[in-house]
RODO-863979 format. One record per residue: residue number from 1; residue in three letters; x, y, z of N, C-alpha, C in turn. Coordinates in nm, 3 decimals, padded with zeros to 5 digits. Atoms other than C-alpha are relative to their C-alpha. Example, Ala and Ser with C-alpha at 12.3 -4.5 7.8 and 13.67 -1.06 7.14 Angstrom:
! residues 2
pos,code,n.east,n.north,n.up,ca.east,ca.north,ca.up,c.east,c.north,c.up
1,ALA,00.089,-00.119,00.000,01.230,-00.450,00.780,00.090,00.120,00.000 .
2,SER,-00.082,-00.119,-00.006,01.367,-00.106,00.714,-00.077,00.109,00.073 .
! end
This chain:
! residues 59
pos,code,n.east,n.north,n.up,ca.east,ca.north,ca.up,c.east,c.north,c.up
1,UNK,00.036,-00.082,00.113,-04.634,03.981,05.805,-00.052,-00.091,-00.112 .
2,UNK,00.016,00.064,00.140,-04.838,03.871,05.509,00.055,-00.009,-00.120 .
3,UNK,-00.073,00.016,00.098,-04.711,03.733,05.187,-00.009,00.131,-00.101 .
4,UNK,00.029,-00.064,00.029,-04.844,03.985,05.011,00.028,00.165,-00.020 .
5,UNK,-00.046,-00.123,-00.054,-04.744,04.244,05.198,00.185,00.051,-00.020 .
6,UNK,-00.168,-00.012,00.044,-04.357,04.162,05.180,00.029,00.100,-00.103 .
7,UNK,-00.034,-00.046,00.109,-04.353,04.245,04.830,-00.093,00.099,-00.039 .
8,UNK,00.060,-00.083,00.028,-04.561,04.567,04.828,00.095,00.120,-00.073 .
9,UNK,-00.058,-00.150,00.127,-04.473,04.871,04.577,00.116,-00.033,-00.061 .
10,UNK,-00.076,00.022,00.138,-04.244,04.623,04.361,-00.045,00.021,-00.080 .
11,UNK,00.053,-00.009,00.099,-04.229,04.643,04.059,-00.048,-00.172,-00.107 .
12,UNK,00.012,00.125,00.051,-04.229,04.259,03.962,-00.108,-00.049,00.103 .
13,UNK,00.142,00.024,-00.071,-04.522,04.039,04.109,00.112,-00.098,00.100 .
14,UNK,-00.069,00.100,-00.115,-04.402,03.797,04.431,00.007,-00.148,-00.090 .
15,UNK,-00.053,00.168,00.081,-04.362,03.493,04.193,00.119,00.036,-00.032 .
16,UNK,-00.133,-00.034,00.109,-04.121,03.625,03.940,00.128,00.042,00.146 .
17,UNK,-00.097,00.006,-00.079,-03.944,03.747,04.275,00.033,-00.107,00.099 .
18,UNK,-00.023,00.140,-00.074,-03.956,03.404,04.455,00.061,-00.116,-00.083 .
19,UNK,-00.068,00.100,00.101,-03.892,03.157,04.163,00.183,00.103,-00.040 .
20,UNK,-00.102,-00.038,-00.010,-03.560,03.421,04.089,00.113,-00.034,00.133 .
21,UNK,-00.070,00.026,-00.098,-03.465,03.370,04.452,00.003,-00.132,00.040 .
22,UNK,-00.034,00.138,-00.041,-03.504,03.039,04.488,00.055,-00.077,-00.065 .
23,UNK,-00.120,00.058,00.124,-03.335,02.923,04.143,00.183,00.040,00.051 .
24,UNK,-00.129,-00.040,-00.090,-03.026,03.127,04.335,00.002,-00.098,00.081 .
25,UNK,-00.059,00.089,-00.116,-03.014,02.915,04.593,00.014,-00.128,00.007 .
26,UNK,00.025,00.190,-00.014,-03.118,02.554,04.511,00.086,00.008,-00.126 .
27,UNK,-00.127,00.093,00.094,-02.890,02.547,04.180,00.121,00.136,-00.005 .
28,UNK,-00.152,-00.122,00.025,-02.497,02.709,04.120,-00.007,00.072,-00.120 .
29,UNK,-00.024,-00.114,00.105,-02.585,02.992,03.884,00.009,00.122,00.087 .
30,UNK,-00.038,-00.155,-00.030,-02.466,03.366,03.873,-00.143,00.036,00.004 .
31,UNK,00.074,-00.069,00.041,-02.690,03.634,03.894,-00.022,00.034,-00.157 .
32,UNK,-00.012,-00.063,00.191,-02.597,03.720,03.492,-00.075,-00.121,-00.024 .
33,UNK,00.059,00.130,00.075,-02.703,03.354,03.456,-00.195,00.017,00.019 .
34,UNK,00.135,-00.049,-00.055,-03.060,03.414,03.632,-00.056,00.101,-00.080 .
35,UNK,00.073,-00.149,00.060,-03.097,03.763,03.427,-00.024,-00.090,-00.100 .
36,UNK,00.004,00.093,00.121,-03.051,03.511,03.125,-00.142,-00.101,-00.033 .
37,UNK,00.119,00.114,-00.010,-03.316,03.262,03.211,-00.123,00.012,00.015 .
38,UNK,00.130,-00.051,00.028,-03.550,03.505,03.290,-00.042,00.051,-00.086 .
39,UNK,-00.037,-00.087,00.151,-03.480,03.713,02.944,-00.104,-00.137,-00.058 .
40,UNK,00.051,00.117,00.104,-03.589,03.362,02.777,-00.123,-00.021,00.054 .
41,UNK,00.124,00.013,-00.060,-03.909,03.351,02.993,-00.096,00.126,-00.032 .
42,UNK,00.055,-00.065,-00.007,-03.983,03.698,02.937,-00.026,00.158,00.128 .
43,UNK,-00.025,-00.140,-00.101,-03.871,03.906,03.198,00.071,00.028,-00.030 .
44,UNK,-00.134,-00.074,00.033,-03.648,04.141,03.133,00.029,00.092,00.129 .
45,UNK,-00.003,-00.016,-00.099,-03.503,04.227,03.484,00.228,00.041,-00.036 .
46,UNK,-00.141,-00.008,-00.020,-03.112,04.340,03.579,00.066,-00.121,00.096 .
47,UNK,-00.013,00.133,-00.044,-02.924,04.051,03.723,00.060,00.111,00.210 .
48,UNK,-00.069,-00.008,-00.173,-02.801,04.329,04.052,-00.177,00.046,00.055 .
49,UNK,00.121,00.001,-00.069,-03.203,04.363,04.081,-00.016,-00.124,00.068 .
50,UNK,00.010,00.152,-00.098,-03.175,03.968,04.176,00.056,-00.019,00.120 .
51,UNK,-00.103,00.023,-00.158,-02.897,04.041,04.395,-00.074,00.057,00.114 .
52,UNK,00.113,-00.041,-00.143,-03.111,04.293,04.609,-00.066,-00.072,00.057 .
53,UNK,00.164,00.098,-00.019,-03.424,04.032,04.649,00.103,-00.080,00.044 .
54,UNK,-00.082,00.133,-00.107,-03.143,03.799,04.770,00.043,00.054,00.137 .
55,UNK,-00.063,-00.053,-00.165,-02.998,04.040,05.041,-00.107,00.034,00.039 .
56,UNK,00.118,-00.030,-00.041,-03.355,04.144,05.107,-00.084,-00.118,00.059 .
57,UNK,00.112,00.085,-00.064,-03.552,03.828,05.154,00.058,-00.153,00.019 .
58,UNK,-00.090,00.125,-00.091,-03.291,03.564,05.257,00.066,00.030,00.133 .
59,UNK,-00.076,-00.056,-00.150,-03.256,03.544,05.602,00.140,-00.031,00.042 .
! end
């Protein structure tokens, strides 16, 4: 499946949901911490929307 395709009829673009999921995994922050970091970037996202995109696109 194309990259593209994964992340069809989100509402965030496939960055903002890849850099979220991969800050989860490569350093020890919460999800609350993640909602935080993106708040200061400019997203304003829920931290159990991060959790989905983690049970969703970590195999």
């Amino acid at each position: 499946m194309r990259l593209d395709q994964c992340f069809k009829g989100r509402q965030f673009t496939a960055e903002v949901i890849l850099w979220a999921v991969r800050w989860y995994l490569i350093f020890p922050v919460s999800y609350r911490d993640l909602e935080l970091m993106l708040a200061d970037r400019g997203v304003e996202i829920a931290h159990t929307t991060i959790f989905r995109w983690t049970q969703t696109y970590v195999p």
